[in-house]
KEZAKE-774972 format. One record per atom (N, C-alpha, C): x, y negated, z negated; residue number from 1. Coordinates in Angstrom, 3 decimals, padded with zeros to 6 digits. Each point is the difference from the previous one (the first is absolute). Layout:
<nodes>
+----------+----------+----------+------+
|        X |        Y |        Z | resi |
+----------+----------+----------+------+
|        X |        Y |        Z |  NUM |
...
+----------+----------+----------+------+
</nodes>
This chain:
<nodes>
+----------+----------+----------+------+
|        X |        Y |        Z | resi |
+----------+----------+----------+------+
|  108.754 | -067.477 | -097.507 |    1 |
|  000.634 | -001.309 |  000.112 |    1 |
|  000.541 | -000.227 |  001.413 |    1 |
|  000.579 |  000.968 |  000.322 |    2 |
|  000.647 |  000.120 |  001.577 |    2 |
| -001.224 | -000.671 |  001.030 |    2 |
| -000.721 |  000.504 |  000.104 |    3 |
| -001.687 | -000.153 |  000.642 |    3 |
| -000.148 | -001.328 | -000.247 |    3 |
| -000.239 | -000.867 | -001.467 |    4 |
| -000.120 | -001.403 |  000.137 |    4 |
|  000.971 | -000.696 |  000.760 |    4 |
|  000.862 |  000.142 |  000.003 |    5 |
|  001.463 | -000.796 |  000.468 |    5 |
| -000.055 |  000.360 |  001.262 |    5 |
| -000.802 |  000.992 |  001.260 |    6 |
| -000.839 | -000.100 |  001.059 |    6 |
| -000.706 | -001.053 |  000.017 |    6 |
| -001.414 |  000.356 | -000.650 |    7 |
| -000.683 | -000.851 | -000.095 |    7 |
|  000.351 | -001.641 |  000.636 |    7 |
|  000.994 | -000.095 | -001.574 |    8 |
|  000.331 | -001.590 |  000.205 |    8 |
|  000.935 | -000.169 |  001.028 |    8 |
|  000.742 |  000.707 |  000.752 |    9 |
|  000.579 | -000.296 |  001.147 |    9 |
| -001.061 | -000.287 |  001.249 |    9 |
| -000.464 |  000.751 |  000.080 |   10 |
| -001.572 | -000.243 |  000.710 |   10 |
| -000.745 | -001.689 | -000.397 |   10 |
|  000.105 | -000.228 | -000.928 |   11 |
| -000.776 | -001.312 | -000.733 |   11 |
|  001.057 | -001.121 |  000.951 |   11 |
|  001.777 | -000.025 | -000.556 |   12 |
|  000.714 | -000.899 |  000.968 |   12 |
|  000.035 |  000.271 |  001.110 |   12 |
|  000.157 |  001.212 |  000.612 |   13 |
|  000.105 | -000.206 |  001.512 |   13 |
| -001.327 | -000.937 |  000.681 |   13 |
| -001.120 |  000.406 | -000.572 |   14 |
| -001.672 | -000.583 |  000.206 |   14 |
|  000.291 | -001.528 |  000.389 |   14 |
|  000.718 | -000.436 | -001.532 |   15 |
| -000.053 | -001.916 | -000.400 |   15 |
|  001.083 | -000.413 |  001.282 |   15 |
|  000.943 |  000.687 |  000.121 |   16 |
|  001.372 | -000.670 |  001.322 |   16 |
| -000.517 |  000.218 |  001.049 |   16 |
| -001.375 |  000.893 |  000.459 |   17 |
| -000.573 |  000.251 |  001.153 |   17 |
| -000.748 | -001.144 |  000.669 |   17 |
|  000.014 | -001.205 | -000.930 |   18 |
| -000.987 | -000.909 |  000.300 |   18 |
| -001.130 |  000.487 |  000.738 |   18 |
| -001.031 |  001.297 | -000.178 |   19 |
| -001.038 |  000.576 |  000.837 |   19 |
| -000.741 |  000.447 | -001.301 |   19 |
| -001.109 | -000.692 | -000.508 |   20 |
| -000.763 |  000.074 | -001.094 |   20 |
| -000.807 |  001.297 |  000.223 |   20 |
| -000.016 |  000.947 |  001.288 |   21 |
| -000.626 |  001.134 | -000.055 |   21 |
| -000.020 |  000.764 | -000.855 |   21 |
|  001.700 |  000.186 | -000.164 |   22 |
|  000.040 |  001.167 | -001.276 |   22 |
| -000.290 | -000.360 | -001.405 |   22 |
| -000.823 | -000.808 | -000.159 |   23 |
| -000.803 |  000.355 | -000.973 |   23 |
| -001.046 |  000.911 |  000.269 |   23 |
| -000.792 | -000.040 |  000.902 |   24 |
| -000.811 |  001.094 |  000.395 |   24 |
|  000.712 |  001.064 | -000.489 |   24 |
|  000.608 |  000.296 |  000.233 |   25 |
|  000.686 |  001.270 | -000.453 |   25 |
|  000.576 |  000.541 | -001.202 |   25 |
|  000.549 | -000.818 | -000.767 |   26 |
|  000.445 | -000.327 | -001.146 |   26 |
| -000.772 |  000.097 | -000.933 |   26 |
| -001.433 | -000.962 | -000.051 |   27 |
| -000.520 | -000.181 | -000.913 |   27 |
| -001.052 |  000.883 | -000.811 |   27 |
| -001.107 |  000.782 | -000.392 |   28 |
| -000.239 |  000.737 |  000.030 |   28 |
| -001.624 | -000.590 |  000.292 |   28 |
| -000.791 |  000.657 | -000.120 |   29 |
| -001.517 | -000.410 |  000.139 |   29 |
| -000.827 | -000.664 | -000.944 |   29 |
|  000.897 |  000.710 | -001.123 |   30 |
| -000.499 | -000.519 | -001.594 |   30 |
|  000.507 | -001.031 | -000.857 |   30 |
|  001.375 | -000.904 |  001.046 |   31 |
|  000.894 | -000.607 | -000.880 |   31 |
| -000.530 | -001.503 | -000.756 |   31 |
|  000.986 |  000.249 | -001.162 |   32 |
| -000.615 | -001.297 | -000.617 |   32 |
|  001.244 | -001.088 |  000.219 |   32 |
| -000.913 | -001.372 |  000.401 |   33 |
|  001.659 | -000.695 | -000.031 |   33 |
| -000.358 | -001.327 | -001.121 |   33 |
|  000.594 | -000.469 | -000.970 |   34 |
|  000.262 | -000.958 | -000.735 |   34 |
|  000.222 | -001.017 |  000.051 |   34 |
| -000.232 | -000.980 |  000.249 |   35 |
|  000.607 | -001.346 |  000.654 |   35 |
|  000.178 | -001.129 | -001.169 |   35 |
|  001.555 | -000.810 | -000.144 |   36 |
| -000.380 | -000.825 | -001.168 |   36 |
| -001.033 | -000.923 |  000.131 |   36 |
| -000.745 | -000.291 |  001.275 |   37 |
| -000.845 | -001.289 | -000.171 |   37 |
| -001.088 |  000.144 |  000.126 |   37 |
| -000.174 |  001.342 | -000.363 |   38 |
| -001.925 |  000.208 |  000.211 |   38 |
| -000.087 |  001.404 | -001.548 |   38 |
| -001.020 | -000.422 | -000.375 |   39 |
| -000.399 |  000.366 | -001.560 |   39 |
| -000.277 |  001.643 |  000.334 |   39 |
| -001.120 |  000.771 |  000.587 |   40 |
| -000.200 |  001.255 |  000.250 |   40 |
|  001.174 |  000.369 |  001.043 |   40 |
|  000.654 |  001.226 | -000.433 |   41 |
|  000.182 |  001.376 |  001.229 |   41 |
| -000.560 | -000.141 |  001.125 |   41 |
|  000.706 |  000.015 |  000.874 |   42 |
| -000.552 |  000.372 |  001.219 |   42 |
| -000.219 |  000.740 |  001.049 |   42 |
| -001.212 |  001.154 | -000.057 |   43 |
| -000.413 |  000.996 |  000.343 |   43 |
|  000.246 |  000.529 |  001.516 |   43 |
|  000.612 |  001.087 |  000.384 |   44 |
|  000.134 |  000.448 |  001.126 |   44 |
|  000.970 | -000.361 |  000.720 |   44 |
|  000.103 |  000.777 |  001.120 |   45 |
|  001.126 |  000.104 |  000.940 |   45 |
|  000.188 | -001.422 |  001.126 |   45 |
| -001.497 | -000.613 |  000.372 |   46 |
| -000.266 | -000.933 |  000.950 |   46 |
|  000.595 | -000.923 | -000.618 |   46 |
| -000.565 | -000.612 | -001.426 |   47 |
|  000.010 | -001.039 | -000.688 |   47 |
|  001.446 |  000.164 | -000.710 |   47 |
|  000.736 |  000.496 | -000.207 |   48 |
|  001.263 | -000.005 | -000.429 |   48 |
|  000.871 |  000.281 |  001.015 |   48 |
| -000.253 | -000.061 |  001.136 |   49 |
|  000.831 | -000.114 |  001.683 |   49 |
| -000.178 | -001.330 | -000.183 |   49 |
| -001.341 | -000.383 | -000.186 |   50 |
|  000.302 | -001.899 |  000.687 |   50 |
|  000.267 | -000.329 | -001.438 |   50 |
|  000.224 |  000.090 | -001.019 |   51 |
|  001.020 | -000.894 | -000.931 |   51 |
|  001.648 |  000.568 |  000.254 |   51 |
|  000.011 |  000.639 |  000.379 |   52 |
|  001.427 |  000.501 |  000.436 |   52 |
|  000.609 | -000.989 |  000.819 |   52 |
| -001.018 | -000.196 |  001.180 |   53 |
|  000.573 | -000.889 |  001.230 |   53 |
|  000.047 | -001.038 | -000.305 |   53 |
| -000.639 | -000.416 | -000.853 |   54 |
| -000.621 | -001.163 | -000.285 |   54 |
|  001.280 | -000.305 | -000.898 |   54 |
|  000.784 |  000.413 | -000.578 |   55 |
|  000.831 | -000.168 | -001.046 |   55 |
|  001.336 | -000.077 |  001.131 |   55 |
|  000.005 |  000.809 |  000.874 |   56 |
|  001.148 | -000.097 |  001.100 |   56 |
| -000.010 | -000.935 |  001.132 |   56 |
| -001.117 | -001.086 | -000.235 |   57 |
|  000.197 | -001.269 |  001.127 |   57 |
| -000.053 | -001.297 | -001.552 |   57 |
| -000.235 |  000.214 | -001.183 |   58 |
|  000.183 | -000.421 | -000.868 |   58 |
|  001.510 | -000.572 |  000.014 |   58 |
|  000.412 |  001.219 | -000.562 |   59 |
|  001.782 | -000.101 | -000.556 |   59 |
|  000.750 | -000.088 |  000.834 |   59 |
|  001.144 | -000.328 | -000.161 |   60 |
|  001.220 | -000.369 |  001.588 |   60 |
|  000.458 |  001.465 | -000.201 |   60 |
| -000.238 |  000.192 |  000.831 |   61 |
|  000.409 |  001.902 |  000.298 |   61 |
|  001.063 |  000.200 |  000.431 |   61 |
|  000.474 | -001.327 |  000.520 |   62 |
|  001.310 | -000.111 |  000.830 |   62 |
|  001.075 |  000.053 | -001.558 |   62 |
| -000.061 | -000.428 | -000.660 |   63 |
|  000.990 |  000.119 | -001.631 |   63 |
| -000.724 |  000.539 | -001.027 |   63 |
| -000.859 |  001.120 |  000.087 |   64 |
| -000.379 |  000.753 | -000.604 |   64 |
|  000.503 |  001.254 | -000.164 |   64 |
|  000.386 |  000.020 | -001.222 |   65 |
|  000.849 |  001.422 |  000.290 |   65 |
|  000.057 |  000.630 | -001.899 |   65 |
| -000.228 |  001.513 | -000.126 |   66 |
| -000.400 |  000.632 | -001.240 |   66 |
|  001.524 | -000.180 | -000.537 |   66 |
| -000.119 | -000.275 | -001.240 |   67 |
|  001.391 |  000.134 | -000.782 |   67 |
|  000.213 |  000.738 | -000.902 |   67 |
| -000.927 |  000.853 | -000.915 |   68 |
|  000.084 |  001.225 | -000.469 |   68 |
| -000.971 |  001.178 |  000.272 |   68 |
|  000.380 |  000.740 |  000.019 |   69 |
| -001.032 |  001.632 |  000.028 |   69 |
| -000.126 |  000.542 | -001.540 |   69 |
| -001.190 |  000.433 | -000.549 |   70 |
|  000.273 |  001.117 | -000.604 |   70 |
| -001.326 |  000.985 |  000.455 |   70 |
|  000.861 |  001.163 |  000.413 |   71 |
| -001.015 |  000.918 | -000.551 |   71 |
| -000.141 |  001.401 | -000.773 |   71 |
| -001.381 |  000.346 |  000.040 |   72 |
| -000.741 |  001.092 | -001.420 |   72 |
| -000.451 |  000.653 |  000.751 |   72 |
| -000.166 |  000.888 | -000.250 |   73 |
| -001.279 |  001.048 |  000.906 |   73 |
| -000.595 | -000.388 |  001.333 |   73 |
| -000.994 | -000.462 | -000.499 |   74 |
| -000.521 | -000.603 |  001.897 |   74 |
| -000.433 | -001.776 | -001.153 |   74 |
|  000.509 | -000.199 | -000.318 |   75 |
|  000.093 | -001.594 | -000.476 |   75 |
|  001.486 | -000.879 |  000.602 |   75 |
| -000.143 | -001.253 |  000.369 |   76 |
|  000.479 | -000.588 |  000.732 |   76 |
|  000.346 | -001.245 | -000.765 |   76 |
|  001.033 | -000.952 | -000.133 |   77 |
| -000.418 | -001.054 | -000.236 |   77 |
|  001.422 | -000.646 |  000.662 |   77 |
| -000.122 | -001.698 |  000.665 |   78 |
|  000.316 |  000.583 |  000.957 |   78 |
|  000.539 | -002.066 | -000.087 |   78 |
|  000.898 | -000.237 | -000.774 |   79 |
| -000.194 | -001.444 | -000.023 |   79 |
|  000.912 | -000.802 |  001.795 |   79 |
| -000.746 | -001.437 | -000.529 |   80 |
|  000.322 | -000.265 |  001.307 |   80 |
|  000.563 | -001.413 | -000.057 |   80 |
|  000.295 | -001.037 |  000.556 |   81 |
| -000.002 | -001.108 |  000.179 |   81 |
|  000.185 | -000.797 |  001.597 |   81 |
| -000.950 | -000.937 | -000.124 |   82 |
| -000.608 | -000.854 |  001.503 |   82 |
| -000.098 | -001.527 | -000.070 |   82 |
| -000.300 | -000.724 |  000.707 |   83 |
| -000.724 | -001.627 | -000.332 |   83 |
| -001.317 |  000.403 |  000.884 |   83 |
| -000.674 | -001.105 | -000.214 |   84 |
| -001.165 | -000.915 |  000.510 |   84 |
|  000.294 | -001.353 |  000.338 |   84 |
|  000.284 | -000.418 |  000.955 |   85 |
|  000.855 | -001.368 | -000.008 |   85 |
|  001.277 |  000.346 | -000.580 |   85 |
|  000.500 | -001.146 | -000.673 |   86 |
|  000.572 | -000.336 | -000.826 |   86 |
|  000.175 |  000.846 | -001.377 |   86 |
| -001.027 |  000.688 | -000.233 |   87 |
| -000.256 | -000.018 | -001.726 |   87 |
|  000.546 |  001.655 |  000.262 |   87 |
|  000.525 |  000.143 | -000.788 |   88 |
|  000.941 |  001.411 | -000.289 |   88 |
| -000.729 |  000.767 | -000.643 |   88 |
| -000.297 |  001.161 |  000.425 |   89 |
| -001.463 |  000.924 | -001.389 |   89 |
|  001.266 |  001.604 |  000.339 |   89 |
| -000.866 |  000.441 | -001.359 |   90 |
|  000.970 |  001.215 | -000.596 |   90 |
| -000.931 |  000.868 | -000.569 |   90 |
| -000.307 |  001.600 |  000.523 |   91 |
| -001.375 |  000.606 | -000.221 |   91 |
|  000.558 |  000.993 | -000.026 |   91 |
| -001.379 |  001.386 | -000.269 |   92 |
|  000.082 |  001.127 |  000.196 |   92 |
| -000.771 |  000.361 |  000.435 |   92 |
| -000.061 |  001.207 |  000.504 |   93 |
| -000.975 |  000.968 |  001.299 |   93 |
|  000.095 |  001.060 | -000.885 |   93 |
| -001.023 |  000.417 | -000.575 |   94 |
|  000.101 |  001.127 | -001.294 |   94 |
| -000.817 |  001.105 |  001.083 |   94 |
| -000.143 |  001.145 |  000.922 |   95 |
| -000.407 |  000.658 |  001.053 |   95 |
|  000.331 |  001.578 | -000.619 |   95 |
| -001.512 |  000.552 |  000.157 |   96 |
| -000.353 |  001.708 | -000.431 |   96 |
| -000.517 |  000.335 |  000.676 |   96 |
|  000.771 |  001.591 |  000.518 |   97 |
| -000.079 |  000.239 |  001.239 |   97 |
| -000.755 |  001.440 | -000.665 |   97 |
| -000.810 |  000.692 |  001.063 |   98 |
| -000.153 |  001.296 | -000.404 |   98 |
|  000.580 |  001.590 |  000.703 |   98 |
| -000.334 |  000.935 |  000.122 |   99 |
|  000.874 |  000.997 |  000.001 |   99 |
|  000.162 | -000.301 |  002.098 |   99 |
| -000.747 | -000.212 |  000.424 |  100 |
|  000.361 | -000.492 |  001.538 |  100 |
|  000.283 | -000.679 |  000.386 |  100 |
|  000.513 | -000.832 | -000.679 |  101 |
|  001.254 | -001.453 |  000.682 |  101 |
| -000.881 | -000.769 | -000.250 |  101 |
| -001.374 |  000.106 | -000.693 |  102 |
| -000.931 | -001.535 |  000.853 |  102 |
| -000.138 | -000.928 | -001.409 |  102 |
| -000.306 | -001.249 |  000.454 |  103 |
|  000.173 | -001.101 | -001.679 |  103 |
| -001.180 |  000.202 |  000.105 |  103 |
| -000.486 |  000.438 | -001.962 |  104 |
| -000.879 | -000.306 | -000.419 |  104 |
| -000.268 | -001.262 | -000.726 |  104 |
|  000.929 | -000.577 | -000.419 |  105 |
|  000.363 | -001.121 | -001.014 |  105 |
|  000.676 | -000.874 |  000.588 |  105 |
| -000.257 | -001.428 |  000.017 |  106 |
|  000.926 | -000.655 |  000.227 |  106 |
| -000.467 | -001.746 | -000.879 |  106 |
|  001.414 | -000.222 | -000.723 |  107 |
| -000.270 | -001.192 | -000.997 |  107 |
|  001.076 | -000.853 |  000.127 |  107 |
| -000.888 | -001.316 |  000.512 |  108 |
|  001.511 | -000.836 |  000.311 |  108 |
| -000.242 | -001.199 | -001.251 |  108 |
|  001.429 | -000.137 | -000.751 |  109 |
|  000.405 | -001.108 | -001.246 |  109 |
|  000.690 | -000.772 |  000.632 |  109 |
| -000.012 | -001.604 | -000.121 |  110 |
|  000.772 | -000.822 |  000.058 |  110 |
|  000.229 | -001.416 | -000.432 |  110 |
|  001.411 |  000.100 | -000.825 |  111 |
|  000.046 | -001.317 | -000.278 |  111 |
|  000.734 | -001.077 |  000.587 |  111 |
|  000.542 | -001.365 | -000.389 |  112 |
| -000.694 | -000.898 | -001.100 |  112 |
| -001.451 | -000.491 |  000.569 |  112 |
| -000.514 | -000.982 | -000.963 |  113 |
| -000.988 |  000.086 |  000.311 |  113 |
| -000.344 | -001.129 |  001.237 |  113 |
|  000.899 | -001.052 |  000.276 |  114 |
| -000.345 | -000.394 |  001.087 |  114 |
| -000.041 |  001.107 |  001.118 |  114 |
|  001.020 |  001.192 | -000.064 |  115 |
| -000.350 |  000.686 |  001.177 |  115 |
| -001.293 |  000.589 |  000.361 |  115 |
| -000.274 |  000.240 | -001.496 |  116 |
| -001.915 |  000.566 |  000.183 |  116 |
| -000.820 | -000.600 |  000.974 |  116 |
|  000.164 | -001.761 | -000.866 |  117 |
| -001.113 | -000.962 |  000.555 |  117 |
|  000.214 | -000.005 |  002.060 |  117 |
|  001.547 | -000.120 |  000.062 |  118 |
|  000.191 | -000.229 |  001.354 |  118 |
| -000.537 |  001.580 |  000.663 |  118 |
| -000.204 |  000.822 | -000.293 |  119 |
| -000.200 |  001.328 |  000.562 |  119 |
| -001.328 | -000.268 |  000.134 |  119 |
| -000.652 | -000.148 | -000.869 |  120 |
| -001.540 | -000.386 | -000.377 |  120 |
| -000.263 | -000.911 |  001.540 |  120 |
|  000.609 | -000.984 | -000.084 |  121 |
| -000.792 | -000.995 |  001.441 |  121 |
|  000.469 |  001.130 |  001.052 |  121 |
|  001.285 | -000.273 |  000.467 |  122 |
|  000.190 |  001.462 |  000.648 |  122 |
| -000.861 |  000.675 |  000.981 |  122 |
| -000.164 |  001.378 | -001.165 |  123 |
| -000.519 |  000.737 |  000.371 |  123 |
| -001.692 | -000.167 |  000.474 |  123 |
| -000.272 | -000.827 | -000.885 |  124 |
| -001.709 | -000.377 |  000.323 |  124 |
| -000.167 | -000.429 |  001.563 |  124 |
|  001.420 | -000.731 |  000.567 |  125 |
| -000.356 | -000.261 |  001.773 |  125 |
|  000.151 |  001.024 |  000.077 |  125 |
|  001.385 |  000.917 | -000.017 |  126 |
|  000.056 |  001.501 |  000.665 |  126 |
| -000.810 |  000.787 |  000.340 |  126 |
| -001.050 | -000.116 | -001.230 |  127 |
| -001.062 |  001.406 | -000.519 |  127 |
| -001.339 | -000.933 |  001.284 |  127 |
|  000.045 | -001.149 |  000.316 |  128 |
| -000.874 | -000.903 |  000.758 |  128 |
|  000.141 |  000.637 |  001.049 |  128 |
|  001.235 | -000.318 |  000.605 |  129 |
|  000.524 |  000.369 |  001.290 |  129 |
| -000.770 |  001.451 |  000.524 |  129 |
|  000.859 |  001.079 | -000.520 |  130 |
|  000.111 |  001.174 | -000.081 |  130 |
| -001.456 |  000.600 | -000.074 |  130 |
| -001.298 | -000.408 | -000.469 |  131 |
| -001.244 | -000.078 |  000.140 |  131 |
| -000.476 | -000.198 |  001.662 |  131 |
|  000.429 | -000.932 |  000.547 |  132 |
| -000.289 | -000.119 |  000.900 |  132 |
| -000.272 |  000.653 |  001.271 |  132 |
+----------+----------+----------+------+
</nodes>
């Protein structure tokens, strides 16, 4: 347990770094990341870096901030609350790490459901951008 609670110190120092590198580092090669607005998992380390970023030019990062922890073993869950504009959204970052610090798992929930829809337009420029 000691080791996760590394881990996730590693995870915040990463997000206040505003330097999306350490995901490289963080993430693992194999990780899966979850996204509420797309139906399949999404495979690998590349492709779950750019929904990562993509989720961090999304949300106002500037009043984003986690409001509970719990953790299990190397299970994480990790709630949070942010806007998009205006619209106030309230989620979780459910994140499984394995025995070397690195995320294998990562599943982001969030409600209500206007926050979905607004995440949904969102992220679809982000994920545009970030292609580029």
């Amino acid at each position: 347990m000691n080791n996760t609670r590394s881990y996730l110190e590693r995870w915040h120092q990463g997000l206040k770094s505003n330097d999306e590198n350490f995901l490289d580092e963080i993430l693992d090669d194999s990780c899966v990341f979850t996204s509420p607005i797309v139906f399949k998992p999404i495979q690998g380390k590349e492709m779950s870096k750019l929904y990562l970023m993509g989720a961090g030019q999304t949300f106002d990062m500037e009043r984003f901030q986690y409001v509970r922890e719990l953790v299990d073993g190397l299970d994480c869950v990790l709630e949070f609350e942010t806007y998009i504009g205006d619209i106030s959204i309230n989620g979780v970052d459910i994140i499984k790490w394995n025995n070397k610090g690195k995320i294998i798992d990562f599943k982001v929930m969030i409600r209500p459901l206007q926050a979905i829809h607004a995440l949904q337009a969102k992220m679809s420029e982000a994920l545009e951008s970030l292609k580029k």
